[in-house]
C-alpha positions as CSV (number, residue, x, y, z in Angstrom):
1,X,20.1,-2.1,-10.7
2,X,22.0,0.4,-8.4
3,X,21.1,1.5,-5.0
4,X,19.2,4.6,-6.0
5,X,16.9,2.6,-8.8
6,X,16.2,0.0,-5.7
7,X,15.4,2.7,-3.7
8,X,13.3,5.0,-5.7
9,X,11.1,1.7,-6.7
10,X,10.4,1.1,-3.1
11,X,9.3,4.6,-2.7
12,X,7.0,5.0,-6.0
13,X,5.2,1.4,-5.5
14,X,3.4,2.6,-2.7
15,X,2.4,5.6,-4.2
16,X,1.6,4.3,-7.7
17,X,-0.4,1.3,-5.5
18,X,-2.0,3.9,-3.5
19,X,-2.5,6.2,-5.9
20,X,-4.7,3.6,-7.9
21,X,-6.8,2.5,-4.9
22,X,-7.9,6.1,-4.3
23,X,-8.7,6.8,-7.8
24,X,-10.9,3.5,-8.1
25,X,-12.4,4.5,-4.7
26,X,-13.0,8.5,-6.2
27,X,-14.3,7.2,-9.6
28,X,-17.1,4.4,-7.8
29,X,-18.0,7.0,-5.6
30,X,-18.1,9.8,-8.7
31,X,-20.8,7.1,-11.0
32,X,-23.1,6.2,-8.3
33,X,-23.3,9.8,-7.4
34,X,-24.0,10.6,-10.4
35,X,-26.3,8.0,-10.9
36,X,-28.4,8.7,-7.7
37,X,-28.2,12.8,-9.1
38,X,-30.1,10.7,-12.6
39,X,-32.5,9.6,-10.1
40,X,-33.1,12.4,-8.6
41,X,-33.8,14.5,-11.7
42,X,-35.8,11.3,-13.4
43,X,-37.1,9.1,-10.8
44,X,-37.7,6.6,-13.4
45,X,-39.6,6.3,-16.9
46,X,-43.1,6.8,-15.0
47,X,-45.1,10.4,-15.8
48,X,-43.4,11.6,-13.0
49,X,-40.1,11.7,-15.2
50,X,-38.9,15.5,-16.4
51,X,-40.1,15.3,-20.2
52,X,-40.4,18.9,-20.8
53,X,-39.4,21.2,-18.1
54,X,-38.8,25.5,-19.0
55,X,-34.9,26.1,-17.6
56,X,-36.2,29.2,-16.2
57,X,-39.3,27.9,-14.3
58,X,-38.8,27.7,-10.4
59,X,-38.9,24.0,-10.9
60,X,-36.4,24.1,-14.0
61,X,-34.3,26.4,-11.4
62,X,-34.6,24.1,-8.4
63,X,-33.8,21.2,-10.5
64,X,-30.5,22.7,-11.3
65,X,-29.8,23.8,-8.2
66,X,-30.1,20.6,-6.5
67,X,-27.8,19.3,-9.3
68,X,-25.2,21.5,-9.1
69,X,-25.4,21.0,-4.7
70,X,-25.3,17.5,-5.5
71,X,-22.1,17.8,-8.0
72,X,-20.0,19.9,-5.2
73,X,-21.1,17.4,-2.5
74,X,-19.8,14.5,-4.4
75,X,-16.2,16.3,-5.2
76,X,-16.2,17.6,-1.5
77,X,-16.4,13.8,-0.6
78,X,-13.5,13.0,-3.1
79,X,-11.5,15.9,-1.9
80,X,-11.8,14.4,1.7
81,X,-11.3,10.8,0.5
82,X,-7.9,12.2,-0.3
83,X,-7.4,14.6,2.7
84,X,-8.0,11.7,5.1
85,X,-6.1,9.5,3.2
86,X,-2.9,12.1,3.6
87,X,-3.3,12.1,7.5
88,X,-3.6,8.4,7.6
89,X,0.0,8.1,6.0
90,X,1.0,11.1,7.6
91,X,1.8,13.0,4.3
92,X,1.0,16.0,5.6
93,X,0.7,17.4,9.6
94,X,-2.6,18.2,9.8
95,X,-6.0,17.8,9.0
96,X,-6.2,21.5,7.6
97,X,-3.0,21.3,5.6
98,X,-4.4,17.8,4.2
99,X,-7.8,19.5,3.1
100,X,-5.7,22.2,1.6
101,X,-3.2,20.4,-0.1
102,X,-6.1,17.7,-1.8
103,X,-8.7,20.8,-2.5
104,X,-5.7,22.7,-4.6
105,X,-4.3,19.2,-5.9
106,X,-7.6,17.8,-6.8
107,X,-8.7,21.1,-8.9
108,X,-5.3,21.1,-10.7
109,X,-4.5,24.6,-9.4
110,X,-1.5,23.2,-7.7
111,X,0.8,24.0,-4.6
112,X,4.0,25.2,-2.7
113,X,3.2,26.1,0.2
114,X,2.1,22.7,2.1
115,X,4.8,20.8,3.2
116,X,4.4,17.1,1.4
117,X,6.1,14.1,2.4
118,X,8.5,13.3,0.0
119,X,7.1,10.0,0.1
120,X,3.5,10.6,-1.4
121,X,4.1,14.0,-4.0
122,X,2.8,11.6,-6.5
123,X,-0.6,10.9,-4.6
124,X,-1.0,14.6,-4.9
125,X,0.1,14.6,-8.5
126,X,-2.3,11.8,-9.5
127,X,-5.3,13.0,-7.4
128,X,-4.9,16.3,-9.4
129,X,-5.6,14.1,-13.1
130,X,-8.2,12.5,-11.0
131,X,-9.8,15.6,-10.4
132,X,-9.4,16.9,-14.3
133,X,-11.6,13.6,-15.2
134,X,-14.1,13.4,-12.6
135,X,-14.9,17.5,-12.9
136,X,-14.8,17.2,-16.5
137,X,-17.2,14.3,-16.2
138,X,-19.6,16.5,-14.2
139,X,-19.4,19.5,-16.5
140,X,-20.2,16.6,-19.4
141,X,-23.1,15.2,-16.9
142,X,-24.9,18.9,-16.0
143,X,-24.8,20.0,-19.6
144,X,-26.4,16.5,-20.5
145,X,-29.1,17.0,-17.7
146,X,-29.7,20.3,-18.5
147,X,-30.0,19.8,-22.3
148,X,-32.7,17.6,-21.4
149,X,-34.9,19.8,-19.3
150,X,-36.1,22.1,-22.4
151,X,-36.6,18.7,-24.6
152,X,-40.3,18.3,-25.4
153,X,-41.4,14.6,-25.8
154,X,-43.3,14.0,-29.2
């Protein structure tokens, strides 16, 4: 191997390394908030579980209000996971540009106007599929949940 193969392999192994703890970290955090959101909606299979619920009642309403809260708190914590994570490596200079850089990466809309270490582009880059799966997993989850709330047991 030459001296730029060498040299790009010792800058992509970190990345690619980090890259995958932070995604396992994002998708743990993603299923139990989802599952604590299941909870929420259907405590358990008790009467007090949603059987048959009018979308448009206040309590149909409520219901997926606190879902949809829920659903931006837990991709506001994966976003920050991320921003944090840039400061910690210094990626990027400051806490602003970090939250910035991993809100735009991490909805796909992408960037070039934050200054990235050269060294972690591809952090950014992966975050952003991270946050095509997780968001699409939550569009997949609230149509689910919400499917269910007009279902009337037989």
């Amino acid at each position: 191997m030459d001296e730029h193969t060498v040299q790009s392999i010792h800058i992509l192994m970190p990345q690619l390394a980090s890259s995958t703890a932070m995604i396992m970290a994002c998708v743990t955090v993603h299923g139990l908030g989802l599952a604590l959101l299941t909870h929420f909606v259907n405590p358990s299979e008790s009467d007090q579980r949603v059987t048959h619920l009018p979308p448009v009642s206040f309590h149909g309403i409520m219901i997926t209000l606190a879902i949809v809260y829920g659903l931006f708190i837990l991709h506001g914590i994966e976003i920050w996971m991320f921003a944090l994570f840039f400061r910690a490596v210094g990626a990027l200079p400051t806490l602003e540009s970090a939250i910035y850089y991993s809100t735009i990466s991490y909805g796909a809309i992408g960037y070039d106007d934050v200054a990235m270490a050269s060294d972690w582009r591809i952090v950014g880059a992966l975050e952003g599929i991270c946050g095509i799966i997780l968001l699409g997993w939550s569009t997949a989850y609230f149509v689910r949940i919400l499917g269910r709330l007009d279902i009337k047991k037989h």
